[in-house]
N, C-alpha and C positions, 0 to 999 in steps of 0.2 A: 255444205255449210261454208258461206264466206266472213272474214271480218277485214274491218277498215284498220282495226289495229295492224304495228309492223311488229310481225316475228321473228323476222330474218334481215339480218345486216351483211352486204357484203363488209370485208375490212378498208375499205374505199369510204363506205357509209358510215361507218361508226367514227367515233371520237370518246378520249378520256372523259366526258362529261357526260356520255351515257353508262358511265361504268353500271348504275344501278340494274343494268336491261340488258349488258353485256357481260359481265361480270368484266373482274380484274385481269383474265386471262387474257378477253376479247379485246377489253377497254384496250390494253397495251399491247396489242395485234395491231388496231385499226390507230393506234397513238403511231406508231413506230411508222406503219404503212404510209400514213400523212409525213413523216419528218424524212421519206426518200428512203428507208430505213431497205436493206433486203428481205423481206419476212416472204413465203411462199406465199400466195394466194388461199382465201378462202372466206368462210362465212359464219358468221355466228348466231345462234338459234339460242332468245333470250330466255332471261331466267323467270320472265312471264308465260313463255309458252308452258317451261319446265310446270308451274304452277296449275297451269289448266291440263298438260299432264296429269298432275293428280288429281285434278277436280273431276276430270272425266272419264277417271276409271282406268287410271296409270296405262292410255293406250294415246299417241300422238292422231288430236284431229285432224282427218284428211286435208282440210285446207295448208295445213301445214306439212304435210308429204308432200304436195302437190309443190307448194311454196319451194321445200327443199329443193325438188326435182327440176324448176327454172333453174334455178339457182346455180344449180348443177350443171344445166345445159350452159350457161354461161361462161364458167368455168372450163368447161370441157371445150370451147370456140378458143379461149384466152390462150391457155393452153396446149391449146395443136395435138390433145390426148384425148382419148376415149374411155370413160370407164366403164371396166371391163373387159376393155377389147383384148383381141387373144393377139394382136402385130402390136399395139403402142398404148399400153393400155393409161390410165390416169389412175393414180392408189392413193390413197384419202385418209388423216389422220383424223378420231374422233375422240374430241379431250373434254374434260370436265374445266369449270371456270365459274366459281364462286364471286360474289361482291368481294368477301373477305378472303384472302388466302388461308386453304387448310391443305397444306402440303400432302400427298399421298391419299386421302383420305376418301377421295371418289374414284374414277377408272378412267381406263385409256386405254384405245383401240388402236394400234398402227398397221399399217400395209392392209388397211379395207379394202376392198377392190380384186383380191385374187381370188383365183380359183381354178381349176384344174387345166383351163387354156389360156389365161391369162398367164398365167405364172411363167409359162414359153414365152407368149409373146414380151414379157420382159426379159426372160434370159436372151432371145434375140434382138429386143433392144439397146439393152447393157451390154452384150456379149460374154455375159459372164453368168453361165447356168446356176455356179453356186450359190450365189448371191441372191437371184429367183427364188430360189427351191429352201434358201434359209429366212428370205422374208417371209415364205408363204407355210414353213412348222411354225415361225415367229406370231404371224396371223391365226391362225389356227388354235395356238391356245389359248393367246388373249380374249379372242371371241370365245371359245369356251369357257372358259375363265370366265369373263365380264356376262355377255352375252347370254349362255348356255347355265351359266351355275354351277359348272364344272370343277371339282376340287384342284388346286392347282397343284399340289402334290404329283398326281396322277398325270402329270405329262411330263412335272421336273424329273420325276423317277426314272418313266425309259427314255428318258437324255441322258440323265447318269446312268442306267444300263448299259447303253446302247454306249455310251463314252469308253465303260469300263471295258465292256468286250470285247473293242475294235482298238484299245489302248491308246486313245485319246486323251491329253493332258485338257484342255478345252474344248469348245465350241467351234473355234477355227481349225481347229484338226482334223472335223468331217468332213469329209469326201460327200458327191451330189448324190453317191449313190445310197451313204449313208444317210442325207438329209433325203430323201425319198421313203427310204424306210421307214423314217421315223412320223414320216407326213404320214405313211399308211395307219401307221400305231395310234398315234393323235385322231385320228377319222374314226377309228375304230372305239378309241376311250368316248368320244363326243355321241357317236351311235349307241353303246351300251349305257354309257351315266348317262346321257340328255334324251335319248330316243327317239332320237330324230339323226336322217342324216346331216352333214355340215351343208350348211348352204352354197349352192353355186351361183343362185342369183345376186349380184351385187348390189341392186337396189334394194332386196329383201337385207343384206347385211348392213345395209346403212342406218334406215330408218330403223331396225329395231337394235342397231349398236347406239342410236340416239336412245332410243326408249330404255334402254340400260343402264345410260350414263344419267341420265334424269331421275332413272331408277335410284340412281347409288349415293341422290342426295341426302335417302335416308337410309342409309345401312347403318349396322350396329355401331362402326369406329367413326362415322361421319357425326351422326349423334353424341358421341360419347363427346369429341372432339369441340363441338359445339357448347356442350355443357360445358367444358372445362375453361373454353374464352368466351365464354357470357354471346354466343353469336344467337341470333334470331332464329328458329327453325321457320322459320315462312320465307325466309329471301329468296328458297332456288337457289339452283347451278346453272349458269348459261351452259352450252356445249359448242364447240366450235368445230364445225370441220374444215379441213385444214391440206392442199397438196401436198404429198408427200415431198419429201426430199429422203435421201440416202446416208448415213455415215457409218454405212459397213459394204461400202464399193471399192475398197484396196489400202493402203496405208496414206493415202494423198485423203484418204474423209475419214472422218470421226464424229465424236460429239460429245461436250460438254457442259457443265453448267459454269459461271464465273459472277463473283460477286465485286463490284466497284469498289467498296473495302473489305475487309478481314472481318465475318461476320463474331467472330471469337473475339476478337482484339479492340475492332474500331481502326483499327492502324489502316494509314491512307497507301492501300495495296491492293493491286489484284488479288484476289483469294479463289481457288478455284482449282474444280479436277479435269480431264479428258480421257477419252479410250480412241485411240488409233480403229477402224475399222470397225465399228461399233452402232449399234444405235442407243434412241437415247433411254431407254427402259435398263440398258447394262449398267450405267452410271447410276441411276436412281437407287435402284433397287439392290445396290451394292454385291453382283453376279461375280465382276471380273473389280480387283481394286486395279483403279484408275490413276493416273499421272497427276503430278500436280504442275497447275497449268503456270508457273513460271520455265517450267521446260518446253513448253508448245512453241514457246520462238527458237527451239533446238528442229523440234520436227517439223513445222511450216511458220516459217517466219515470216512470210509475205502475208497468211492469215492470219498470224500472232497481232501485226500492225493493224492489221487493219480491226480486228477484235480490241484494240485500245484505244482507238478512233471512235470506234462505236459506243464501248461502256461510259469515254467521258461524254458523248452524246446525250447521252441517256443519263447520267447521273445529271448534269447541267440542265435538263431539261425537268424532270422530277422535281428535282432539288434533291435529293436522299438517295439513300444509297442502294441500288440495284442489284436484281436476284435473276440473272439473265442465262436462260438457254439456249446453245446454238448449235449449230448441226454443219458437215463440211461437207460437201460433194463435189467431190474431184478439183479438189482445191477453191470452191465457190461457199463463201460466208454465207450460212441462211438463220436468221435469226426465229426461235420459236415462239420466244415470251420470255418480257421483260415484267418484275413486278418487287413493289416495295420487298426490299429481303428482311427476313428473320435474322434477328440477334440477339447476340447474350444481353443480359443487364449492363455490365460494363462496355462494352461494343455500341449500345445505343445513348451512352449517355458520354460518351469519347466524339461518337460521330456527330451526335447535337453540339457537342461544343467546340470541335474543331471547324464543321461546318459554318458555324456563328463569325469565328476568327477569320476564315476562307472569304466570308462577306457573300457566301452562299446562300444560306435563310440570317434572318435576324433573331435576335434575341429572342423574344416572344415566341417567335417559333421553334428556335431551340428547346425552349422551355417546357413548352408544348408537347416536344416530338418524345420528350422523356416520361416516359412512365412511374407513380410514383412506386409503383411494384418493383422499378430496376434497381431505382435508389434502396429500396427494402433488400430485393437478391443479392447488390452487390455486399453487403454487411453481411452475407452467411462467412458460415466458418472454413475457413483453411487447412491444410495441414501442418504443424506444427515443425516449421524447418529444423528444430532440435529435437525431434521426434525419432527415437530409432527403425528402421524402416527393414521389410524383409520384402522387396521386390519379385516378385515372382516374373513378370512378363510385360510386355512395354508394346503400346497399338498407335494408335492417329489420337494425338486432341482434340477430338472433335467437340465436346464442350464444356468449359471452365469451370471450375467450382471441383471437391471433395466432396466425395458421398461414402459412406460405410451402411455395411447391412448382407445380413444372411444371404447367401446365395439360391438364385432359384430361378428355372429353366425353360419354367413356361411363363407366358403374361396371364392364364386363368390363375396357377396356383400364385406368381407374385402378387393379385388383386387379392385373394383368400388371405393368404398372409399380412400383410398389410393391414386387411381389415379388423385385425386380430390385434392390431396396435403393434407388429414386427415391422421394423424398416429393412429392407428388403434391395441386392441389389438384382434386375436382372440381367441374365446373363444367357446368350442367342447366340448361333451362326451370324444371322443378322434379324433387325426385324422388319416388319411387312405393318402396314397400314390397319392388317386385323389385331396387331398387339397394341392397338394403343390406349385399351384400359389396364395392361402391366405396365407399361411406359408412363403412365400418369400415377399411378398407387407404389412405381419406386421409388427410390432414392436417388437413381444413378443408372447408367446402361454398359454394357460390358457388349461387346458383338466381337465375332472372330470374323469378320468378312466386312467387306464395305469401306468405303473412303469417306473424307468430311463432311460430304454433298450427299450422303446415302441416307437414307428414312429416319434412321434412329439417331443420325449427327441433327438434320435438319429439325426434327420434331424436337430433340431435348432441348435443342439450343431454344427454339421457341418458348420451352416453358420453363426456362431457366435450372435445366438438372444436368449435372456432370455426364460426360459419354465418354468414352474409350472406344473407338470400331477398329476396324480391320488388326484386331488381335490374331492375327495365325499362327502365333505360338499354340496358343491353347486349343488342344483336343476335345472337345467335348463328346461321353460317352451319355444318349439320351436315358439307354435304356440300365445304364449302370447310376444313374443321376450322379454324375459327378465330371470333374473336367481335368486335365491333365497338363500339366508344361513340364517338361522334361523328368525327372523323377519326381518330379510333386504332385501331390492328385488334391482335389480338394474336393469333396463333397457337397449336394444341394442341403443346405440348413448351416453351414461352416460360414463363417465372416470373411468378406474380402472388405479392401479400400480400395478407393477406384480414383485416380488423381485427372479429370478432364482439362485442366494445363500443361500436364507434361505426357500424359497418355500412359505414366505408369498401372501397374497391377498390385497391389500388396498384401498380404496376407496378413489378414487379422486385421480388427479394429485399431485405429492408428488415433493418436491423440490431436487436437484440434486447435485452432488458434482462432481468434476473433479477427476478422477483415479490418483492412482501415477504408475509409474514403481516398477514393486518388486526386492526382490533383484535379484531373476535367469533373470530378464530382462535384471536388469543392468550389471549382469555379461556376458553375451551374448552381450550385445551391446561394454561391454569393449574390449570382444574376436575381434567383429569386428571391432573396431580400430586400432586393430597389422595388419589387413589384409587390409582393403582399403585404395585405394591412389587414391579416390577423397577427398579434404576437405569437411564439409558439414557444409555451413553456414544456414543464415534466413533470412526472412522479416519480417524485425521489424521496426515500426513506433514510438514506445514510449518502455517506459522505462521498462511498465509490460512486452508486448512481448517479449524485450530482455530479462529479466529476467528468464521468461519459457523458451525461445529458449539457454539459456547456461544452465539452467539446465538441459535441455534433452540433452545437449553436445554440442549444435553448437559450431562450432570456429570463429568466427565472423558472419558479420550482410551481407550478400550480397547483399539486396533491404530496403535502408529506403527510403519509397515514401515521400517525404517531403510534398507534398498535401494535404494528409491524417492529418498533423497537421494545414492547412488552415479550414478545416470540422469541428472544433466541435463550435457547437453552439454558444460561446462565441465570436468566433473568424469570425464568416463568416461573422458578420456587418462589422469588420474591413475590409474582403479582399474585398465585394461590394464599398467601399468607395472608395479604391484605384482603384478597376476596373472605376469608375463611376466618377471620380476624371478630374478634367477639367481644373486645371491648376498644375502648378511644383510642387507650394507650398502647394497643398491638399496630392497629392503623396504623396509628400515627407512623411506629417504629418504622414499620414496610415503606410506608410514601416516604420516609424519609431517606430511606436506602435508594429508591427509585429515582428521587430528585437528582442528584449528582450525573445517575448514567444516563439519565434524560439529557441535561443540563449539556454533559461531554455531546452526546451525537447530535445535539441544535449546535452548539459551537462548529464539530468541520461541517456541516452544509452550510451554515451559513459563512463557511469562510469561503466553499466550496464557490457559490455564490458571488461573491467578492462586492456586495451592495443591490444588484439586485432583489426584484421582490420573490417574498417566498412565503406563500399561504400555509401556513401550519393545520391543520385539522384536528381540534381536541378528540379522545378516544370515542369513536364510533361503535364495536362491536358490541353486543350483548356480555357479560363478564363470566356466565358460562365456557365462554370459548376456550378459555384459559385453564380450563379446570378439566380433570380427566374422563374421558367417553364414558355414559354411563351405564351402558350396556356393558363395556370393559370392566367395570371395577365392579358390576353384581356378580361378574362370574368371578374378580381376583379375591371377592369377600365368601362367595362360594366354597373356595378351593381352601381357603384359608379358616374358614368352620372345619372343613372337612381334617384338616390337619391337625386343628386343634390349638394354634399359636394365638393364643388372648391377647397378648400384649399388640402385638401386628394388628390384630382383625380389629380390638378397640378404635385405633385411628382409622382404620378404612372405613368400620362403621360409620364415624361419626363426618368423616369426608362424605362418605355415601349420603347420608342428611342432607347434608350441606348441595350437594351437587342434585339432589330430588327437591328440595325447597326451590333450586333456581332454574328450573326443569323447566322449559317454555314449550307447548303447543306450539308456535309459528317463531321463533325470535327475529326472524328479518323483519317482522312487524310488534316486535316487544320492547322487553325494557330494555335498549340500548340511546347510545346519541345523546343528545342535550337532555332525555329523562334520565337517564343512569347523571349529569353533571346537577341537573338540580334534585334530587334524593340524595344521592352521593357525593355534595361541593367538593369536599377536600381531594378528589383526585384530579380535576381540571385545576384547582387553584395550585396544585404539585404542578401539574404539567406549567401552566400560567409564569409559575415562581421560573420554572428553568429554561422556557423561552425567551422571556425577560432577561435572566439572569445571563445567558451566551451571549445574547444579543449586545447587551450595555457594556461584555468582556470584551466584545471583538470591537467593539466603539472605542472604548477609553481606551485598550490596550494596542490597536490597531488602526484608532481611525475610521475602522471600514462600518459605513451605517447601513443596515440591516434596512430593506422596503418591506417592513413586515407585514404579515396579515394575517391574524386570525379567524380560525371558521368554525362558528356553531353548526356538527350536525343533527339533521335529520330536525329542522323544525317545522312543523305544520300551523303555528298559532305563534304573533308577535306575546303575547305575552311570555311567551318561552323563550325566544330572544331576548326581549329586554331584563329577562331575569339575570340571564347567564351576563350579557353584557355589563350589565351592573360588578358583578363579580368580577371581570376579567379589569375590567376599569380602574377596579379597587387596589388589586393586585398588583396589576402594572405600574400606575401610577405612585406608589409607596417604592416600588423599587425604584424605579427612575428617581424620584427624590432622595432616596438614601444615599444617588452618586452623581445627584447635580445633574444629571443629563436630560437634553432635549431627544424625544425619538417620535417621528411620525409612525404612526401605526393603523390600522386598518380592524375592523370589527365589522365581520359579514356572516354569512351562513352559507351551508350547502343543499340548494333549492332538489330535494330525489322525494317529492311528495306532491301528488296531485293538488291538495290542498293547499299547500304552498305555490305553486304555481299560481291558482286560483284569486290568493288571497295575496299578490307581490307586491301590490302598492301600499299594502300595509307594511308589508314588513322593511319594504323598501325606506318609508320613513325616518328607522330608527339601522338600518344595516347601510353599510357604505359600500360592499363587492357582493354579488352572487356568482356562486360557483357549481351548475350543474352537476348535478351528480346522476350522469343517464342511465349507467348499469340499475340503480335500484329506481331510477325514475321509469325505467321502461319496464323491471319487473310489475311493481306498483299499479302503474299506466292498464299495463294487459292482462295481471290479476293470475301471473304466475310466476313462478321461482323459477329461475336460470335453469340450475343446477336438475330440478324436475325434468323441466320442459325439454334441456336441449338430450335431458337421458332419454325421455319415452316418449314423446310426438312432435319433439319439433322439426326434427330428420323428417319425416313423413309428411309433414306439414308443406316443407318445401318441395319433396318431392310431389305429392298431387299437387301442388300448386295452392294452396291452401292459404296462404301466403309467400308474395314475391323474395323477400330477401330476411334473410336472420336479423331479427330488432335489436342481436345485441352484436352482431359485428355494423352494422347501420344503420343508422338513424331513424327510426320511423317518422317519414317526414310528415304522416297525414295524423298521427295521436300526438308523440313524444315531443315530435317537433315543434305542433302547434302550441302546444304548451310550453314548451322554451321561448315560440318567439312572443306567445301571451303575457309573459312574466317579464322578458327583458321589458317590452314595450309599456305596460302597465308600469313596471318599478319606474322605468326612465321619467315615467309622467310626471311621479312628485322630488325622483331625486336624480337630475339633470347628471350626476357627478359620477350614479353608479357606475362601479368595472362588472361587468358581465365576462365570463368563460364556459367551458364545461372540462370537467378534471375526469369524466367515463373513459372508456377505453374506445369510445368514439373518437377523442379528440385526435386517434390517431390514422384516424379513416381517411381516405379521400373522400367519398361522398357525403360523409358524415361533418368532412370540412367546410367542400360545399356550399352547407345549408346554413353553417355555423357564419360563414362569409353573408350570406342573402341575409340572415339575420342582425347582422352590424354585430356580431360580438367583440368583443374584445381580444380575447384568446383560445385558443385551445390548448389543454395539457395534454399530456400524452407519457409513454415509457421513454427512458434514453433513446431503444434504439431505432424508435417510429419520430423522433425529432427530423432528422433528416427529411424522410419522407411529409411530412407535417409540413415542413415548409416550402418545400414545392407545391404538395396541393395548394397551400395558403393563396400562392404565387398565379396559378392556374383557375383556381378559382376566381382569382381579381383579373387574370386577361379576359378568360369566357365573359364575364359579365360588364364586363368595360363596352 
């Protein structure tokens, strides 16, 4: 079988603009290689072949062994090496290389190429036997490992046998005669688990060390990994093979990883570890903790310079900030792969905007570069600096942010737990690429081993959760499940806090503080201001909400649920009363108690406010809600027969009536909204009197005029509107007269009814704002209840794929949507003036922003602390579509 297709790129051939066919590994091989860069020689086998790999039976088409094997011969001319050969041989590294970077999460093969006469002919190349005979146990298990299927336990163990009995503090403490031993041991583990012997042919180890690594596009943590950042499972891993290079040939080579900034901070620094003598599997997988690389101009300074030569290459040439590998051989810089680095939420929204200031990227692109998730991460919680603290143990920061939660040992039982609704932190020697469904279901990562650059620094920071590594205070006993720093033992199920800024340990749940914006947030979030043309208000119910929701920017309040001030404890005997209320004159009494504390909490938001607008919403809920469960009260009338107390059980009785008369079959489709306002007037015309009545106080008293708006809900028919309207009209306008005052005001509705939707040029007529209401437009829409659906199939739903994304974290742009943009565009038809929004819990989506921007709306509402994030999308939305 031949094809005209190319499968194979030398890094001479490739370029940053086939990253799609190289992945990112390759892409910034054959980038570097083009800019003079030193990167070793080799080739990269795209993520198209990887693809017909699977199509034809996860085995590589011959045309493509073949392809390799030029490929090879080429390499091996370039090179003045053989591979294989037993005098000079040539040893080949085999790496994985996604489109997207998924750190750790596929395989990698180094020192390919030995085998039992090779391995001499590099000790008599090098001249250095040890060195041979530790790359080739090094080789050995990795192809087990990757390769063979081989547990990796089962070779880590007679290392540390073999360490302990020959009293070996490390790996460099073996003697050749040791590391022989342990190659027989390893040959032996490969023979009994894989049953086969270890290969000696070196072609045979190549092509099926490719077939591995293509393989390992879909292992269990690749997948999980994928799920968890929205990545495509169809894209492929390219795989590159790669000349070796050495940095465990004496203390003159090493190998490190180094970031252009501080992936923690954003701060414009090197950030980065190294190992003396090493290669680069030591540093990742956090074996030996590693140096931090502003020491490396102590131990080779001439490759210190020249490594800060390089990264501002590469950063300048990117534009963004670099996650670069490099390897030393006998004092000679070889760079292995440069690629966008991972960083915390504050670290990407530091470097967008220091970047901007540097005249690096522009605005827009700054904008861009930040995620509206980071601006969400950087607002988690803190530790409370006047919090009293019981320190137990102190590691590396490797990533920012508090996290608290039970302790617990493995990444299966942390996902168990978790699922249970326990936050949970885990806590490892270190962890390995198979833990990363514990590492996603915790809170925070706790590791006794490992540097910043090691699996569990790199992955947390990616998904924005606190880490702690290289703790080697702490003991942990697996099989006692518990862990130890000096007389303290703490047990698995027991609380730590885990501080990923300062790297402390704390014992117990430690109390919490609310984040602020820094200043590069707020200069970012100002950038996006000049760019979006959505407004982005909030739902606020009191005075603190609004307070946080204008500090984080909103421009006014687009959902005050007025309900939400009937709930608090104080006040709910009053609204029972009224509910329960049996003649004019009890009403009345109750509405009249309610008016005043209505009255106070519209006075502070709207002071909160200070003029802008603020859409009030009359009582929505059904008036059941307010009254006591009634499943609760047959069993408190129960128990209270049983006892015999008449007096008592009379009023429960007659509650009990009262709460079965109002007894609804469905009430999110009952008598609540604008039907509960026209059967029931006198409670919107209460609420009415004490909107009016803050409003016209903070006027005369204050000057400050109120952009008010009122909102009918839940109407499906204008005549239900203009009923209500009439009312509110009446109301209003008698208070304004009784104190001379002018006040513009606003009369609209909250469009959460298909028929409403249907019917918006009508109602548009007589209404002057519509305000989405998508949480009950999209239960409506899909003909099911939230609270059902996400309990018993909506989970399911999205797992078979049933549907693509939850309707109610966003938007459903092909039912919900079109019905939004149906109704904006129909009202607009006869009333040019309407304000259009949506006040759902959409408004504080990004994609749900989006479509809110494609649709011309006016605003979106949102919670306080999704405003921030609100107006970035806003901002991103109107670059994309520009």
């Amino acid at each position: 079988m031949c094809s005209e297709k190319k499968y194979i790129y030398s890094f001479e051939e490739g370029s940053l603009d086939l990253k799609p066919l190289l992945g990112g590994k390759g892409a910034g091989l054959s980038e570097m290689t083009g800019l003079g860069l030193p990167v070793p020689p080799g080739v990269t086998v795209t993520t198209e072949a990887c693809n017909l790999y699977y199509e034809t039976g996860e085995e590589l088409p011959q045309f493509i062994k073949e392809g390799i094997q030029d490929y090879l011969t080429e390499l091996e001319e370039n090179m003045d090496k053989k591979f294989g050969d037993d005098a000079n041989p040539l040893l080949l590294s085999v790496r994985s290389g996604a489109i997207i970077s998924m750190p750790g999460m596929m395989d990698t093969i180094l020192n390919l190429g030995l085998n039992d006469q090779s391995v001499k002919g590099l000790a008599k190349e090098t001249g250095d036997e040890r060195f041979a005979y530790d790359c080739y146990r090094r080789f050995i298990q990795m192809f087990g490992e990757v390769v063979l299927k081989v547990e990796a336990y089962k070779f880590s163990r007679k290392l540390d046998d073999l360490k302990e009995e020959v009293g070996a503090d490390n790996d460099l403490d073996l003697t050749v005669d040791h590391l022989k031993e342990l190659i027989d041991k390893f040959k032996r583990i490969v023979k009994e688990e894989a049953e086969v012997s270890f290969p000696q042919d070196p072609m045979e180890q190549l092509i099926t060390a490719v077939e591995a690594v293509f393989g390992s596009w879909n292992n269990k943590r690749a997948i999980i990994y994928r799920d968890a950042h929205d990545i495509d499972h169809d894209l492929g891993t390219a795989v590159n093979i790669q000349t070796m290079v050495f940095g465990n040939m004496g203390n003159d080579s090493g190998t490190g990883v180094v970031f252009t900034r501080n992936p923690s901070t954003g701060e414009n620094k090197l950030y980065g570890e190294y190992l003396l003598n090493a290669q680069g599997e030591d540093i990742v997988a956090g074996i030996r903790t590693p140096e931090d690389i502003q020491t490396f101009k102590d131990s080779l300074p001439e490759v210190y310079e020249q490594l800060v030569e390089v990264t501002q290459i590469l950063e300048e040439h990117y534009q963004d900030m670099q996650d670069i590998e490099f390897t030393v051989e006998k004092g000679q810089l070889y760079l292995l792969q440069t690629r966008t680095g991972k960083r915390t939420a504050k670290a990407a929204i530091k470097i967008a905007a220091d970047m901007a200031e540097e005249g690096l990227i522009d605005r827009e692109q700054a904008l861009l570069r930040v995620e509206p998730e980071h601006v969400e991460k950087v607002l988690h919680r803190q530790i409370d600096p006047e919090a009293e603290i019981e320190v137990i143990a102190k590691g590396l920061p490797a990533s920012p942010g508090a996290a608290a939660g039970k302790v617990i040992f493995s990444a299966d039982k942390a996902e168990k737990v978790a699922e249970n609704g326990e936050k949970v932190v885990l806590v490892s020697l270190e962890t390995t690429p198979e833990d990363i469904h514990g590492v996603l279901a915790a809170e925070g990562v706790l590791t006794t081993r490992g540097g910043m650059t090691s699996h569990a620094a790199v992955v947390a920071r990616g998904m924005g959760k606190p880490a702690v590594c290289g703790c080697d205070l702490i003991k942990i006993d697996f099989e006692a499940k518990e862990f130890t720093v000096g007389d303290t033992t703490v047990e698995e199920g027991e609380r730590i806090t885990i501080n990923g800024g300062t790297g402390e340990v704390i014992l117990g749940k430690v109390e919490m503080t609310e984040a602020k914006l820094s200043e590069e947030c707020k200069r970012i979030l100002k950038w996006a201001d000049s760019y979006k043309e959505l407004q982005v208000r909030t739902n606020a119910d009191n005075g603190t909400d609004a307070s946080k929701a204008f500090e984080f920017g909103a421009e006014g309040i687009g959902l005050c649920r007025t309900e939400h001030m009937f709930m608090a404890a104080d006040r709910v005997p009053i609204v029972q009363r009224l509910i329960l209320s049996e003649s004019a004159q009890e009403k009345q009494g109750a509405l009249a108690e309610l008016e005043p504390i209505q009255c106070q909490d519209f006075e502070e938001i709207f002071a909160e406010m200070e003029g802008r607008p603020v859409t009030v919403r009359l009582l929505d809920p059904p008036l059941h809600e307010f009254l006591p469960n009634l499943s609760e009260l047959v069993e408190e009338v129960t128990k209270l027969r049983v006892k015999g107390e008449q007096e008592e059980l009379r009023k429960k009785e007659k509650l009990l009536r009262k709460v079965k008369n109002m007894d609804e079959s469905n009430p999110m489709l009952g008598f609540r909204g604008c039907r509960l306002g026209i059967l029931i007037p006198e409670i919107y015309e209460m609420q009415v009197r004490a909107i009016f009545k803050a409003a016209t106080k903070l006027a005369t008293e204050e000057g400050v005029k109120t952009e008010l708006e009122v909102m009918i809900p839940l109407v499906s028919e204008l005549n239900e509107f203009e009923i209500l309207r009439e009312k509110i009209e009446k109301v209003a306008e008698q208070l304004l007269a009784e104190v001379d005052l002018e006040l513009d005001y606003k009369i609209g509705t909250m469009i959460e009814l298909p028929r409403a939707c249907m019917t918006a040029d009508q109602i548009a007529e007589k209404a002057e704002f519509f305000s989405f209401g998508t949480n009950d437009l999209t239960q409506t829409t899909f003909g099911f209840s939230r609270d059902d659906a996400e309990g018993k199939f909506l989970h399911e739903y999205l797992e078979r794929e049933v549907i693509k994304e939850n309707p109610f974290v966003t938007l459903d742009a092909a039912g919900v949507g079109k019905l939004v943009n149906l109704a904006t565009e129909s009202g607009r038809q006869v009333n040019s003036d309407l304000k259009v929004g949506i006040c759902g819990e959409h408004g504080g989506e990004p994609k749900s922003i989006a479509l809110c921007h494609q649709y011309e709306l006016d605003y979106v509402s949102c919670s306080p602390y999704r405003v921030p994030v609100a107006r970035l999308a806003a901002a991103q939305a109107k670059i994309r579509n520009s």
